[in-house]
RODO-2510 file (C-alpha; in nm, 4 decimals, decimal comma):
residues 491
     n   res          X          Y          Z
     1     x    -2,8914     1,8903    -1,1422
     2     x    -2,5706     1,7181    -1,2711
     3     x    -2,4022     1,4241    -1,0887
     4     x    -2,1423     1,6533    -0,9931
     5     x    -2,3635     1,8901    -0,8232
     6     x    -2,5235     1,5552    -0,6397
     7     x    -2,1843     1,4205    -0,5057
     8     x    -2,1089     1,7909    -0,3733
     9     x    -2,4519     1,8117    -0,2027
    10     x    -2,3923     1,4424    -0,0892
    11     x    -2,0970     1,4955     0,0794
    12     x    -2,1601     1,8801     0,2199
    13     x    -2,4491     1,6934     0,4056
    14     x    -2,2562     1,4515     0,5697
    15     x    -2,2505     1,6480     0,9439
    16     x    -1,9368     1,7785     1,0716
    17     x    -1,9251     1,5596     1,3825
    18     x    -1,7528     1,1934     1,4768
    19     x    -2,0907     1,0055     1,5881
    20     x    -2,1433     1,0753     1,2292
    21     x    -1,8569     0,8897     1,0823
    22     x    -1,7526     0,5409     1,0419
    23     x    -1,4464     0,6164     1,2702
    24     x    -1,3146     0,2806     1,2363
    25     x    -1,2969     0,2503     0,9334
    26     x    -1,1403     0,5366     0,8138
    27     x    -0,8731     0,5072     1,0711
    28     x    -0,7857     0,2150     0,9893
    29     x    -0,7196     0,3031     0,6205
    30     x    -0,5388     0,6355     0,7347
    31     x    -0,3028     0,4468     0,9649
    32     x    -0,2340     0,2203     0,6658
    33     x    -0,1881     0,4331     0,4251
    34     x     0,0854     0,6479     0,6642
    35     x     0,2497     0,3536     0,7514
    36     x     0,2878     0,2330     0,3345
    37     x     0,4215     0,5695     0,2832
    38     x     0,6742     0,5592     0,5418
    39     x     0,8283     0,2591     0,3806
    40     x     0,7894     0,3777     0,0746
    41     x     0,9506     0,6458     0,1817
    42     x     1,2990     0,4394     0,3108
    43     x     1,3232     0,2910    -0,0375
    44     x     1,5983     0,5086    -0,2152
    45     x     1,4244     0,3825    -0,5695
    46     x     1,0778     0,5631    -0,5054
    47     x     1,3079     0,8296    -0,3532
    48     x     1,4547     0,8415    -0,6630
    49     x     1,1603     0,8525    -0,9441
    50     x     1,0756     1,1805    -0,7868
    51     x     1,4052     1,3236    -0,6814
    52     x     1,4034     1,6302    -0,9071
    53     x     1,0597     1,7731    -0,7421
    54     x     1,1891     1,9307    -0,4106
    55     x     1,1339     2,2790    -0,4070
    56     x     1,3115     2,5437    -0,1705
    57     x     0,9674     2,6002     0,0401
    58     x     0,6071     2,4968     0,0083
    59     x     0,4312     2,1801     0,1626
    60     x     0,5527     1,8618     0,2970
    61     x     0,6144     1,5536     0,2156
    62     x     0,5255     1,2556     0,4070
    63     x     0,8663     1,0506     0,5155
    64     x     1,0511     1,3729     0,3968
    65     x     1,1522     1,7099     0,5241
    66     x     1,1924     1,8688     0,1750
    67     x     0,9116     2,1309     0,1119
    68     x     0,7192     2,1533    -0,2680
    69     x     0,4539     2,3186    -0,4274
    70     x     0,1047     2,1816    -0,3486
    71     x     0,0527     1,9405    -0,6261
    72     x     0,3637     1,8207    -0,6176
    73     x     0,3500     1,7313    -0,2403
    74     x     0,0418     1,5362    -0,2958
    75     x     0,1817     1,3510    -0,6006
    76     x     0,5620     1,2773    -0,3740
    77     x     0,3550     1,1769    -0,0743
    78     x     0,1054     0,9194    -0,3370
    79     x     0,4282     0,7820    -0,4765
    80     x     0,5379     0,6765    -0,1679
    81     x     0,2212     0,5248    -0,0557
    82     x     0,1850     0,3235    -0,3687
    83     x     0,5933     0,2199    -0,4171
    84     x     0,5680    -0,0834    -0,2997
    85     x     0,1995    -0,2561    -0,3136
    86     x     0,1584    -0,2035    -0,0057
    87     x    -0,1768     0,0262     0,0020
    88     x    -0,5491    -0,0985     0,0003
    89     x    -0,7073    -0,2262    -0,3027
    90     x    -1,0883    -0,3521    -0,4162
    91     x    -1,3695    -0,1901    -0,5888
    92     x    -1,1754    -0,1052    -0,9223
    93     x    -0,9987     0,1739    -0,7255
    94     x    -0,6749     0,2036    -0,4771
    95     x    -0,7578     0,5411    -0,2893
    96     x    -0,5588     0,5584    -0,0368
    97     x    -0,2714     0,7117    -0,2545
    98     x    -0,5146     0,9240    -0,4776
    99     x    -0,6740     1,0864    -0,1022
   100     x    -0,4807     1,1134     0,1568
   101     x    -0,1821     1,3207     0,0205
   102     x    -0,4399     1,5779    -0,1590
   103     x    -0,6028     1,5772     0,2132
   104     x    -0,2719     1,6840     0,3742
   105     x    -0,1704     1,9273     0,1786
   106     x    -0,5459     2,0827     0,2065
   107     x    -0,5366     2,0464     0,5742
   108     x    -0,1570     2,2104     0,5562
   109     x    -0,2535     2,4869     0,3485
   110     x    -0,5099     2,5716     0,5743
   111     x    -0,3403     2,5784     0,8673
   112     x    -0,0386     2,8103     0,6866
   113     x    -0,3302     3,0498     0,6024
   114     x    -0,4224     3,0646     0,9769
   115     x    -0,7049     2,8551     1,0171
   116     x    -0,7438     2,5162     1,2750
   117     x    -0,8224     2,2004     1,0995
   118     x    -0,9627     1,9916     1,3746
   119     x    -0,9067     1,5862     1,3501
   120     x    -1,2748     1,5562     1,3474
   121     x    -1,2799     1,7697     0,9719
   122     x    -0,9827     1,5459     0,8609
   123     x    -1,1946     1,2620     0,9272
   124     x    -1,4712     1,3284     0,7546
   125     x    -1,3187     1,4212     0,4434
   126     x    -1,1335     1,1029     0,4184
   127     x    -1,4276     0,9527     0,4698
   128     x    -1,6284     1,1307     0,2746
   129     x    -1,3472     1,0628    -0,0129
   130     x    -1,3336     0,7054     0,0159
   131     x    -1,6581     0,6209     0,0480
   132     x    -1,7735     0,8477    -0,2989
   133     x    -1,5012     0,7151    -0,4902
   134     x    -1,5933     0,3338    -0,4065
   135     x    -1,9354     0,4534    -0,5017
   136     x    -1,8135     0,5893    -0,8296
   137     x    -1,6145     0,2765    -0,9551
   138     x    -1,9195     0,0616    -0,8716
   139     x    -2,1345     0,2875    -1,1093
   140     x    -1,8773     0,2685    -1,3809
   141     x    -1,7912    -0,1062    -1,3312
   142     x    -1,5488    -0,3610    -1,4559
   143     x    -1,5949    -0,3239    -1,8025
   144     x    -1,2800    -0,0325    -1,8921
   145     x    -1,0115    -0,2784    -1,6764
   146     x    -1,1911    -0,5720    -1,8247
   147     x    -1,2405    -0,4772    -2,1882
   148     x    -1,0765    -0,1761    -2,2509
   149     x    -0,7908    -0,1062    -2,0959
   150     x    -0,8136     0,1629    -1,8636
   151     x    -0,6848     0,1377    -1,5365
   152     x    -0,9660     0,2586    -1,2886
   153     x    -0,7891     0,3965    -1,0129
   154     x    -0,6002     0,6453    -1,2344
   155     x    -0,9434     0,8134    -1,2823
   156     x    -1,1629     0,7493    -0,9944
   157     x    -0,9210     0,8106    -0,7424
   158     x    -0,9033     1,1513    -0,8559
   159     x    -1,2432     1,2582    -0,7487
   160     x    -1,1823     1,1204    -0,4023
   161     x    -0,8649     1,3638    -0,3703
   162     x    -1,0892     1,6705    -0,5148
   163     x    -1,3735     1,5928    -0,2502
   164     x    -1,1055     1,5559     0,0028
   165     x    -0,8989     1,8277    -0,0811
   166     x    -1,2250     2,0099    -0,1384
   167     x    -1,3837     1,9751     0,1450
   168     x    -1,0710     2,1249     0,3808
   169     x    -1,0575     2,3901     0,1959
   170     x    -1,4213     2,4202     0,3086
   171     x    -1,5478     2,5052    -0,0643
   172     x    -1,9521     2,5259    -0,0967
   173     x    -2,1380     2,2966    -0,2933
   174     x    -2,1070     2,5431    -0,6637
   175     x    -1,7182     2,5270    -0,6024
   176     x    -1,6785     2,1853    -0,4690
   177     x    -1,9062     2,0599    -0,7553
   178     x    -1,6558     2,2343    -0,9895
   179     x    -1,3257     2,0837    -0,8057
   180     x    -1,5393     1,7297    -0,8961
   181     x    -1,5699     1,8107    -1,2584
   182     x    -1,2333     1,9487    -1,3046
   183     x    -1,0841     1,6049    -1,1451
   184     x    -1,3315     1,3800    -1,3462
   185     x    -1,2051     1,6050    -1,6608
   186     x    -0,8244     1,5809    -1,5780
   187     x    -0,8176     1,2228    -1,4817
   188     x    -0,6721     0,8793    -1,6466
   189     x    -0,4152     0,5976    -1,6914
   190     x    -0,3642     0,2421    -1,8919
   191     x    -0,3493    -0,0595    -1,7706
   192     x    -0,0738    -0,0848    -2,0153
   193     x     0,1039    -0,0350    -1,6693
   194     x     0,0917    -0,4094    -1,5661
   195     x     0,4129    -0,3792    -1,3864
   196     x     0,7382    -0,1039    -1,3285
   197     x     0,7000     0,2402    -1,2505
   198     x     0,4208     0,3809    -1,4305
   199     x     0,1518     0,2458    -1,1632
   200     x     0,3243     0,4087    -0,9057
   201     x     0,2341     0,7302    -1,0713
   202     x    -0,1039     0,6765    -1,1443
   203     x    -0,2848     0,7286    -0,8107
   204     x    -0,0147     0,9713    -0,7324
   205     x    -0,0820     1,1446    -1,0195
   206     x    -0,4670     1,1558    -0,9103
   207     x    -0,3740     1,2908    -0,5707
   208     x    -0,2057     1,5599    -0,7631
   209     x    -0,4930     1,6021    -0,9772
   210     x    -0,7460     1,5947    -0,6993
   211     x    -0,5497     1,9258    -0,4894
   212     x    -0,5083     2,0791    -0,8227
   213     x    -0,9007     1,9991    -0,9057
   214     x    -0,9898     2,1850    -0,5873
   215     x    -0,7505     2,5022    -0,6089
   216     x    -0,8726     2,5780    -0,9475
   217     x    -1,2856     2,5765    -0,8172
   218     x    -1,1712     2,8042    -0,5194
   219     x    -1,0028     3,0443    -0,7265
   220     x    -1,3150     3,0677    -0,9794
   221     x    -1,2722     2,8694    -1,2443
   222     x    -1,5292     2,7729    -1,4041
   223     x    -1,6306     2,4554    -1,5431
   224     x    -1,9202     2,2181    -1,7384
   225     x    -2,0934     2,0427    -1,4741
   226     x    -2,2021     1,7559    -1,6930
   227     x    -1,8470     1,5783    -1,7470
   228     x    -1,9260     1,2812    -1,5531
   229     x    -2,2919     1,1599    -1,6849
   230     x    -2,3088     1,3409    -2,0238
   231     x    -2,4469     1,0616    -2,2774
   232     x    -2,1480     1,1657    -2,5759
   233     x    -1,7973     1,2890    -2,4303
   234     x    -1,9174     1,1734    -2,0508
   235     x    -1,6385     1,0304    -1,8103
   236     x    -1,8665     0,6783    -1,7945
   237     x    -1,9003     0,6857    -2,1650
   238     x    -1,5326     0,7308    -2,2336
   239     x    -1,4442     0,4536    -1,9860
   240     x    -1,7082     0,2321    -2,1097
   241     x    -1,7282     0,2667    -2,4894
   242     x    -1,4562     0,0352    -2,7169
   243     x    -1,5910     0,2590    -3,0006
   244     x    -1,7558    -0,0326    -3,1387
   245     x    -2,0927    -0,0358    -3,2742
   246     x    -2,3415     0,2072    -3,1633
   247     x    -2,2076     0,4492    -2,8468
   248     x    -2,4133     0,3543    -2,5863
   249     x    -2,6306     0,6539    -2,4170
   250     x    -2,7351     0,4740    -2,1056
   251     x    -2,5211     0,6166    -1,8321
   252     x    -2,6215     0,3660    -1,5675
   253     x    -2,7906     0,4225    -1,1802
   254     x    -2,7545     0,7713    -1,1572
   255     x    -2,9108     0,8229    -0,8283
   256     x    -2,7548     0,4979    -0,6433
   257     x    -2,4366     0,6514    -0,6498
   258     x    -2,5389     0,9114    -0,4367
   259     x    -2,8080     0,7284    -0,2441
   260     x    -2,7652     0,6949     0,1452
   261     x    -2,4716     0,8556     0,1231
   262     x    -2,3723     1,0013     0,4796
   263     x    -2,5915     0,7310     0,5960
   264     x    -2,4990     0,4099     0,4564
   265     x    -2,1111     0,3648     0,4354
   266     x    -2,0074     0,1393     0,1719
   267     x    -1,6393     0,1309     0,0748
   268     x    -1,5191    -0,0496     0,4005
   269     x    -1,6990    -0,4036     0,3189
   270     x    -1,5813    -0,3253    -0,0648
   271     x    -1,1708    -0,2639    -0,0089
   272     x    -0,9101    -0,4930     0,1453
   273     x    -0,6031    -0,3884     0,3290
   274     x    -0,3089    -0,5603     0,1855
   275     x    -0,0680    -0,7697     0,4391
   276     x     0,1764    -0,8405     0,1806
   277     x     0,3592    -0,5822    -0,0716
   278     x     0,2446    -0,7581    -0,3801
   279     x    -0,0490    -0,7021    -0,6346
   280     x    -0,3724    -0,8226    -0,5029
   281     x    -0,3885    -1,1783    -0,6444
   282     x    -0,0103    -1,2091    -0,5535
   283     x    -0,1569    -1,1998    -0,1778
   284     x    -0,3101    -1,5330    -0,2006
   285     x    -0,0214    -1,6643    -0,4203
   286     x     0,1645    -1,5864    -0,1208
   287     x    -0,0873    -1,7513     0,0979
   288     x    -0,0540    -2,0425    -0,0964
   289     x     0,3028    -2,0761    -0,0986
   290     x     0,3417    -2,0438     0,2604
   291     x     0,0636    -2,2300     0,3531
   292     x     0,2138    -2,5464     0,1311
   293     x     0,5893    -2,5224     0,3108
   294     x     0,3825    -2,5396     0,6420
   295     x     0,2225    -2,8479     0,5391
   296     x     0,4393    -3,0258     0,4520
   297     x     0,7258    -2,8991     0,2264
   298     x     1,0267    -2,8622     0,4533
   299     x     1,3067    -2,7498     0,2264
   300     x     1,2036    -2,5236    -0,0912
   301     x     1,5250    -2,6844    -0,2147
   302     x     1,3495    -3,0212    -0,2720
   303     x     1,0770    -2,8219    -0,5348
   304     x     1,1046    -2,8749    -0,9156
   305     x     0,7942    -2,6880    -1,0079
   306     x     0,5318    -2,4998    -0,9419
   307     x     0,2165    -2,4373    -1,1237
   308     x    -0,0060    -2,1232    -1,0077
   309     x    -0,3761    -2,1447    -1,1331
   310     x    -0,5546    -1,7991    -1,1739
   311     x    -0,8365    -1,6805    -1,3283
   312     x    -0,8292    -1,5261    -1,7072
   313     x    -0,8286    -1,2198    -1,6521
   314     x    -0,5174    -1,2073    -1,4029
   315     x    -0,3467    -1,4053    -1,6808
   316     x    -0,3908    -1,1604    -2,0004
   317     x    -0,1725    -0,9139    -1,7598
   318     x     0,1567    -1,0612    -1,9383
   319     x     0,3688    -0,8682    -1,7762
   320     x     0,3181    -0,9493    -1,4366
   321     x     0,3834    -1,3466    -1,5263
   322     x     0,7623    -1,2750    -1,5287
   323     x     1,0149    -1,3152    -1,2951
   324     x     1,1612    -0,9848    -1,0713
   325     x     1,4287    -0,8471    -1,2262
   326     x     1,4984    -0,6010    -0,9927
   327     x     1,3234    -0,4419    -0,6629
   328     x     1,1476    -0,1603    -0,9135
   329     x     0,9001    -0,4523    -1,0939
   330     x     0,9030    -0,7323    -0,7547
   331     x     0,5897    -0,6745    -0,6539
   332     x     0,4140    -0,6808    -0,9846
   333     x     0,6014    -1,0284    -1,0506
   334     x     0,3513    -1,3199    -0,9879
   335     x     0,6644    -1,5475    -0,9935
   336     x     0,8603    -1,4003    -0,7651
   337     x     0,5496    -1,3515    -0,4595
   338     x     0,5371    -1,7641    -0,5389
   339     x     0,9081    -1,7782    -0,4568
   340     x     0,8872    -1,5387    -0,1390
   341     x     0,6314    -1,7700    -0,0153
   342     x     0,7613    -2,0827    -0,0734
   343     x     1,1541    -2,0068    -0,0834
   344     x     1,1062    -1,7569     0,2710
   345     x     0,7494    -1,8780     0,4209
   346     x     0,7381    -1,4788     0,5303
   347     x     0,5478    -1,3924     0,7841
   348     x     0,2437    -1,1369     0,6802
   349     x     0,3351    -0,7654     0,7424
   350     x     0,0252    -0,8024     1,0206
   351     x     0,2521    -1,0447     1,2837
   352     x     0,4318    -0,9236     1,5562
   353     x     0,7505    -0,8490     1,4142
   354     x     0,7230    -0,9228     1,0697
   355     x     1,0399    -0,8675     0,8933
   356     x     0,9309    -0,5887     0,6498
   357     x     1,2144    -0,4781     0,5355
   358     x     1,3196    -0,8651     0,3778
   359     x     1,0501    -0,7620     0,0870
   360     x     1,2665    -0,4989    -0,0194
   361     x     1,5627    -0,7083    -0,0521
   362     x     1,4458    -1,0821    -0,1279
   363     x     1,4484    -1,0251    -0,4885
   364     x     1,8390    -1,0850    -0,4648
   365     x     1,7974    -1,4154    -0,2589
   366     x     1,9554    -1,7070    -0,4851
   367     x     1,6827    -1,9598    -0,3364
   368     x     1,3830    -1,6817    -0,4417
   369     x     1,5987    -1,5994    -0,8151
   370     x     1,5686    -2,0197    -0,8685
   371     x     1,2316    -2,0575    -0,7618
   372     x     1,0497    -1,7463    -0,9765
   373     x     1,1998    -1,9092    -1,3030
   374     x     1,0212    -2,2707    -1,2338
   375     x     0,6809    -2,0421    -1,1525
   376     x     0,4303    -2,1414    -1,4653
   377     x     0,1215    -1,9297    -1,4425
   378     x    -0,2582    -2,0819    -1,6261
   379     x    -0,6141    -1,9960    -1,5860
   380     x    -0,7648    -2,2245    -1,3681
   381     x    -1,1559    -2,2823    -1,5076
   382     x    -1,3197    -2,3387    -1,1788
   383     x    -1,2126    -1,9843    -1,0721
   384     x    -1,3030    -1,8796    -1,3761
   385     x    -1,6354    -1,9717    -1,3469
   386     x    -1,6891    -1,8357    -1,0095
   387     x    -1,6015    -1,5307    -1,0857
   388     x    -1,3550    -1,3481    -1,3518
   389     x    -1,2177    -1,0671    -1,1514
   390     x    -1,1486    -1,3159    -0,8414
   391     x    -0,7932    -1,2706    -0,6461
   392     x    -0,8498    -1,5641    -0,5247
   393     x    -0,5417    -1,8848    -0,7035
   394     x    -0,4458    -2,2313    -0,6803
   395     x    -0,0605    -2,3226    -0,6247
   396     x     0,0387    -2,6714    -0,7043
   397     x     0,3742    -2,7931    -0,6312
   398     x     0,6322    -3,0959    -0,6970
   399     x     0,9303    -3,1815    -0,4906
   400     x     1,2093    -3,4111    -0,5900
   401     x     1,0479    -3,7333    -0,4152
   402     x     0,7743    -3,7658    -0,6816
   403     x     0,5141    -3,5811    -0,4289
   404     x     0,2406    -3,3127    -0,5420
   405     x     0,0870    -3,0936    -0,2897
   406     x    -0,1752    -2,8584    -0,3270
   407     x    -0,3321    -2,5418    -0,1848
   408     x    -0,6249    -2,2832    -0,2942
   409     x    -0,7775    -1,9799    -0,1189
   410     x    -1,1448    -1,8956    -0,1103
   411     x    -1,1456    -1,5638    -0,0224
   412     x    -1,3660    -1,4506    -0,3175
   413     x    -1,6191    -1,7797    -0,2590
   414     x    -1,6204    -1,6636     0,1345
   415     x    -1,7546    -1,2994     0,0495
   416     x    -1,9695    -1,3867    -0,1924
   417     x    -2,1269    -1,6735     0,0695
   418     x    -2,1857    -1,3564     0,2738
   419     x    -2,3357    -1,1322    -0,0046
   420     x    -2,0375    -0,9486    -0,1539
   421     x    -1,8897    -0,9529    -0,5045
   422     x    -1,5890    -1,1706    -0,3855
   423     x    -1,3846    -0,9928    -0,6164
   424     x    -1,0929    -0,8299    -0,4616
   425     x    -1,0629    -1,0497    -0,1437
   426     x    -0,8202    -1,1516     0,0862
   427     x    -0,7845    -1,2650     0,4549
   428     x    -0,9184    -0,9476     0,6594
   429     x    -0,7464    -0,7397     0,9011
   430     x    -0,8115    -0,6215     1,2205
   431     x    -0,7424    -0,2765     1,4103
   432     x    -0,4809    -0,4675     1,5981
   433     x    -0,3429    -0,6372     1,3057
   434     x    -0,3404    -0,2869     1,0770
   435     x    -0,1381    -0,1006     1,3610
   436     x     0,1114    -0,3905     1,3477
   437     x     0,1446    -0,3652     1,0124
   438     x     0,1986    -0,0197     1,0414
   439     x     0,4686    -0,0468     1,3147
   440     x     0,6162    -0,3049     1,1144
   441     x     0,6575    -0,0668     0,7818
   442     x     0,6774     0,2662     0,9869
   443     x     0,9590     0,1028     1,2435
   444     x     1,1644     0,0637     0,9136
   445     x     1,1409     0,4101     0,7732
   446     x     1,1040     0,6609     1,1647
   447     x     1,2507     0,4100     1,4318
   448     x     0,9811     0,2329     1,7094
   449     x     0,9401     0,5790     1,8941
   450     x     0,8485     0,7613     1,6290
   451     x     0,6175     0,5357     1,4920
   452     x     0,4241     0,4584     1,8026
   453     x     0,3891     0,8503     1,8367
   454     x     0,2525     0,8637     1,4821
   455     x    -0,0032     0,5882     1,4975
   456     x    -0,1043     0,7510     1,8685
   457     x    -0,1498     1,0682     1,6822
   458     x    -0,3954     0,8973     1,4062
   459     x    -0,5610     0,6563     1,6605
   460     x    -0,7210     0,9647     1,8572
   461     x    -0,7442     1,1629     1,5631
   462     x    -1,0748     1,2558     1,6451
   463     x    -1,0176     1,4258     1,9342
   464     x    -0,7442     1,6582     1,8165
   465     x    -0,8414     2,0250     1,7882
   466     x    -0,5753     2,0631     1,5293
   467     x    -0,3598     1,8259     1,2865
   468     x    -0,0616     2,0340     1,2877
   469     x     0,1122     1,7811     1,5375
   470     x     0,0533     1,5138     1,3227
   471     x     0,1695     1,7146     1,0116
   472     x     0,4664     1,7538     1,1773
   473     x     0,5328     1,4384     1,2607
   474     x     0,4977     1,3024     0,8953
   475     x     0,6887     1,5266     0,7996
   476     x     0,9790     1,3536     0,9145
   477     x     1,3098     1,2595     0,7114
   478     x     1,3346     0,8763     0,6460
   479     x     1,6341     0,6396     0,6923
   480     x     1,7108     0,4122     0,3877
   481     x     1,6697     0,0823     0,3533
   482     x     2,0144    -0,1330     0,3217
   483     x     2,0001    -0,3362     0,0449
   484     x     1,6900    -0,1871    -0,1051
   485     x     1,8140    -0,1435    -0,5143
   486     x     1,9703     0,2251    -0,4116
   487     x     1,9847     0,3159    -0,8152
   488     x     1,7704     0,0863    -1,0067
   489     x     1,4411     0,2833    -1,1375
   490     x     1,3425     0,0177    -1,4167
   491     x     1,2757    -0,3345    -1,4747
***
């Protein structure tokens, strides 16, 4: 039996019930991911970078009321989720853009063809999604993102939307084995992306990929079985191989990434839900920047430089050491989250009335423009040595009186005190503090009333015979954001 076969078995076993599901876990990456790709949605510049898709009818679009085909719903609806940094990241993979959108336009399809889709089904695909492609970055590693140069989420992510997609289109376990191959076949993306546009495509791209995956295995098509595990042309080798030296055969842990599965749920401990729109280690840049004004830097006016201290690996991505130069490359810019923070001292997306839509229009600030040019990014050895992949930095700052003052996180050194990798880490987020982030973004893009009814809608989820009323309500036209780079598509 291929791995394929396994993860289809895997997650056909998984029962069709809530008790069975981590519930809370996979609503609170639901509501986030809605509420990222409402605001995403309000930005006219991600409007933009997929303005020529709309099709007369079809399938919706979340934070639009256009209609498409099916894969190019899912990819729209990804884009918007991913536009601004907004969506969940750890474990090599960002799945909320790659799953969710494949999932809705499953669960839409179905419904068009007659059939009720109960909240409970919705549920445990996402969850089912989530938790195998967490499962299948761990068994392929670091090594491609370290080493190589692939970006993971461009080709993990695309499994998850194939299961998901999959598994409301209530495939068996040949066909949904298939729609796993075909994804794992189909999938990929550089990290040649670093910063711009092309990221926002890449787990969109996988979302398309995923619904695309799982309507070619229900229509037939046939496929090899082996892509994922086979020893020469396998999706692990190709990921893992530089194509120097001998090609490695071993194929790693076969069996743990299918082990416990339906039983053990991993992918919550392993993914963090973002509370800024920035890359991940520009969350504790952030941190840092805000934390330093509240100790003790009153004006940002009275800094003359500022030194940010991350780990090697976050400082061979060239790119993102840059200043903004527009709203389309802001959130890759390491520079510019170290001016938001210390230039605005924002409050995280996850406070009571956070302003969310001052992200999308800081980068024009005069205060944030000075500050991103003083930024000087280096690799700080002690977080080296703890661990390479860490998100965790160090910002140290001068001001015009001769004073230094310092500030580091220790997100990664927390988790990995309590058995985790301590990779991707940042300051955790509760139910409470994920729905005000999403009525924070959401409020931007549908208005309070409409946003409260849409997080309702996910929050009981489970007991919803049917997710046509939530379909409908995502599929709700957007207001723009003022001041949000209307035109500008490119760094």
């Amino acid at each position: 039996m291929t791995l394929a076969q396994d993860i289809a078995r895997g997650a056909l076993s998984v029962p069709p019930v809530a008790a069975s599901l981590p519930l809370a876990g996979i609503k609170r990456h639901l509501v986030d991911a809605i509420g990222c790709a409402a605001f995403g949605s309000a930005l006219p510049y991600a409007s933009a970078l997929v303005s020529d898709l709309a099709r007369p009818t079809g399938f919706g679009v979340i934070g639009k009321t256009v209609r498409m085909s099916p894969g190019d719903a899912a990819f729209q609806s990804g884009v918007y989720i991913g536009a601004f940094e907004l969506d969940t990241a750890g474990a090599f993979v960002h799945p909320a853009a790659s799953i969710v959108p494949a999932a809705l336009v499953a669960a839409q399809m179905r419904l068009e063809d007659g059939a009720a889709v109960s909240g409970e089904a919705f549920l445990r695909a996402t969850a089912v999604a989530y938790e195998m492609t967490v499962r299948v970055a761990e068994w392929v590693g670091f090594l491609p993102e370290r080493y190589i140069g692939w970006h993971t989420p461009a080709f993990h992510g695309a499994i998850g939307g194939a299961l998901a997609a999959g598994l409301l289109l209530e495939l068996d376990e040949v066909h949904l084995a298939r729609a796993v191959a075909f994804a794992a076949d189909m999938a990929g993306g550089g990290l040649i992306h670093a910063r711009g546009n092309a990221k926002r495509f890449h787990q969109a791209r996988t979302a398309q990929t995923g619904i695309t995956s799982a309507l070619l295995a229900a229509r037939g098509i046939e496929c090899g079985l082996d892509v994922l595990e086979d020893p020469r042309w396998g999706y692990r080798r190709a990921m893992t191989y530089s194509g120097e030296g001998d090609a490695p055969t071993d194929q790693g842990d076969l069996e743990a990434v299918t082990a416990g599965f339906g039983s053990e749920w991993r992918a919550w401990a392993r993914l963090g839900i973002k509370y800024y729109p920035f890359h991940a280690s520009g969350q504790t840049i952030l941190d840092n920047g805000v934390a330093l004004r509240a100790e003790g830097i009153a004006r940002s006016e009275d800094i003359v430089s500022a030194t940010v201290g991350t780990t090697t690996f976050i400082r061979e991505h060239d790119q993102m050491l840059k200043p903004a130069t527009g709203l389309a490359d802001a959130n890759f810019s390491l520079p510019y989250a170290a001016a938001v923070g210390l230039a605005l001292a924002p409050a995280p997306l996850n406070a009571e009335r956070s302003d969310a839509a001052m992200f999308a229009t800081a980068v024009d600030d005069p205060e944030v423009q000075r500050l991103q040019r003083l930024v000087i990014l280096e690799v700080d050895s002690e977080l080296d040595r703890e661990n390479s992949y860490t998100m965790d930095t160090v910002m140290t700052v001068r001001t015009r009186d001769g004073q230094t003052h310092r500030h580091r996180t220790d997100y990664g050194s927390r988790g990995r005190s309590e058995g985790g990798a301590g990779g991707v880490r940042f300051a955790e987020l509760g139910d409470d503090d994920i729905s005000r982030k999403f009525s924070n973004l959401a409020a931007v893009a549908w208005g309070d009333e409409h946003a409260n009814r849409v997080l309702a809608s996910v929050l009981s989820l489970e007991q919803a015979s049917s997710v046509d009323e939530l379909l409908d309500q995502l599929h709700t036209e957007s207001r723009t954001i003022p001041g949000a780079g209307a035109t500008k598509t490119t760094p």
